[in-house]
C-alpha positions in Angstrom: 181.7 214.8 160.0 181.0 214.5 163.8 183.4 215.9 166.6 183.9 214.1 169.4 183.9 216.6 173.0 185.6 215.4 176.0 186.3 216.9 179.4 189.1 218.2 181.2 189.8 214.7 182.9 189.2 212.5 179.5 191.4 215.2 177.4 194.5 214.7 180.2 194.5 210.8 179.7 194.1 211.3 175.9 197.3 213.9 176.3 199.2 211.7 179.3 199.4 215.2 181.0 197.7 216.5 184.4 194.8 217.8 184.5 196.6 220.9 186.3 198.7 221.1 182.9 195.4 220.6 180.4 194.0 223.4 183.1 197.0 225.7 182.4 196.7 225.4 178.8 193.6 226.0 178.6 193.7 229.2 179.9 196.9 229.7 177.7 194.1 229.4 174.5 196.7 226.9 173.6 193.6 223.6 173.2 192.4 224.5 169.5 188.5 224.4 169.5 188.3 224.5 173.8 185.3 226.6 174.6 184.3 226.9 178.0 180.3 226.1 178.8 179.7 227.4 182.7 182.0 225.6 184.9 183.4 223.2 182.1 185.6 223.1 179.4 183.9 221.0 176.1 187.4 219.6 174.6 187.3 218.7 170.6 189.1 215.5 169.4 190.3 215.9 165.8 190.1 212.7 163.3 192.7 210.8 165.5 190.7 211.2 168.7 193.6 213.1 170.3 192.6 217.0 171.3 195.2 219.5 169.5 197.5 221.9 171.4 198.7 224.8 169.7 203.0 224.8 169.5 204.0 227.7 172.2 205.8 230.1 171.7 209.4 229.3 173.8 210.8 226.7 175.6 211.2 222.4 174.8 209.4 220.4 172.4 206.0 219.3 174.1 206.0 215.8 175.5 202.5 214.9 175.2 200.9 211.9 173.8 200.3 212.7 170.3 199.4 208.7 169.2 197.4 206.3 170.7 198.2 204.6 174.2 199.3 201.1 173.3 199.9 200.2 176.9 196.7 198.6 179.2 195.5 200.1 182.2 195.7 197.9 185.0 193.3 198.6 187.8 194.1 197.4 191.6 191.9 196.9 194.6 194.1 197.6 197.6 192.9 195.4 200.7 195.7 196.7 202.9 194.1 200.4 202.6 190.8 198.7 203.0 191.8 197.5 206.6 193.6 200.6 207.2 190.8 202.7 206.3 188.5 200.5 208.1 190.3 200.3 211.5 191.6 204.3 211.5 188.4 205.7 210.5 190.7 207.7 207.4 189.6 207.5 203.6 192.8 206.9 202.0 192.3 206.0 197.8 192.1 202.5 198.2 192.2 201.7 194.1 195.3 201.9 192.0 195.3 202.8 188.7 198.9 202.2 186.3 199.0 202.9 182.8 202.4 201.8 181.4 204.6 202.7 184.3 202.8 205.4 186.0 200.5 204.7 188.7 197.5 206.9 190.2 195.1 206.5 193.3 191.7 207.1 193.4 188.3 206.3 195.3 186.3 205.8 192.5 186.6 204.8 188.3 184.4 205.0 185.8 185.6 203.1 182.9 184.3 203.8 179.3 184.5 200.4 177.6 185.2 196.8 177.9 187.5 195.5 180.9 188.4 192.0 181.8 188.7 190.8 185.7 192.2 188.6 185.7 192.4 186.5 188.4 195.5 184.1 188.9 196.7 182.4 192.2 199.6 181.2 190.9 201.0 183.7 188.7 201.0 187.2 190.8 201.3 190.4 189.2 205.0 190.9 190.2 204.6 194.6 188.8 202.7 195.7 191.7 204.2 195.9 195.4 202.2 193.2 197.1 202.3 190.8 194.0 198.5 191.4 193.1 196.6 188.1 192.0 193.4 189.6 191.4 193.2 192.8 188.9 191.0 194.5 186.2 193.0 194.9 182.8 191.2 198.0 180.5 192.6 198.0 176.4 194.4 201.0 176.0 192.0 203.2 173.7 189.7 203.2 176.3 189.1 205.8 179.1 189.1 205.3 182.7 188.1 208.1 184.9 189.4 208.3 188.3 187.2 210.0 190.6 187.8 211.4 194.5 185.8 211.8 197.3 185.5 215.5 198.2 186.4 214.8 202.1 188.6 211.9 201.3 192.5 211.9 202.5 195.0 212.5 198.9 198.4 211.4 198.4 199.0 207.6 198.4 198.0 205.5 200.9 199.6 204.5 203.9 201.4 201.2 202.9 202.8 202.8 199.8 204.0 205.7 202.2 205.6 202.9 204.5 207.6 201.6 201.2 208.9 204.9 200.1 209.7 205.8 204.1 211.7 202.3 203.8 213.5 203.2 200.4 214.6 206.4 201.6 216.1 205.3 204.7 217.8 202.2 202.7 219.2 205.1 200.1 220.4 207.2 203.6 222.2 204.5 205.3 224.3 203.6 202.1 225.3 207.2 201.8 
């Protein structure tokens, strides 16, 4: 029987954890398997293509993902950043990535498998901000990397910064 290895960034997604957190365990000897080769870990999967952590010793149950992902990742190309990038000179993340209700920027994605480019005028995808109508869709048991430039600006970009500035003053004007 082959083992699959996977990376730091691949083992997170598989887990639904940072990498910060895979990073932590790691160190903790808590990945079973985890053997570091240079400046990477090399990440076993076991037969359900999931890594296994090792139960600490104190504190709550783990919350990891220990089954498969059942929801799609949904991948959005934000024009607004774009323009803003374009006409500030910054380098926000100008692609959003949301896998069930949690979204992440990024510059760049690498995605291991078949994707599908949805594109519907009429029928906007109310679950994002500006009501996308064009997206990529990614089946769940796939991967998708999200990669960063190295001089790029972090954090989310500046329209999504503009609609949490906007909620928080709604929230402090009804208090």
């Amino acid at each position: 029987m082959t083992t699959s290895i996977v990376t730091t960034t691949q083992a997170a997604f598989l887990l639904n954890i940072s990498t910060g957190r895979l990073r932590t365990l790691l160190n903790q000897d808590r990945v079973k398997g985890a053997r570091k080769v240079k400046r990477l870990w090399m990440i076993p999967l076991n037969h359900r293509g999931m890594p296994e952590i090792k139960q600490g010793r104190r504190g709550p149950q783990p919350t990891w993902n220990k089954i498969q992902r059942k929801a799609k990742t949904v991948v959005h190309v934000l024009r607004k950043t774009i323009d803003y990038n374009r006409d500030y000179g910054t380098s926000h993340p100008a692609v959003a990535v949301k896998v069930g209700d949690k979204k992440h920027y990024c510059h760049a994605l690498k995605i291991n498998g078949p994707c599908q480019i949805v594109y519907q005028p009429h029928q906007p995808n109310k679950s994002q901000a500006g009501g996308a109508r064009l997206w990529i869709e990614v089946e769940a048991e796939h991967i998708v990397e999200r990669k960063y430039f190295c001089d790029g600006d972090y954090g989310p970009p500046p329209e999504v910064a503009e609609q949490r500035a906007k909620a928080k003053k709604k929230k402090l004007k009804k208090k």
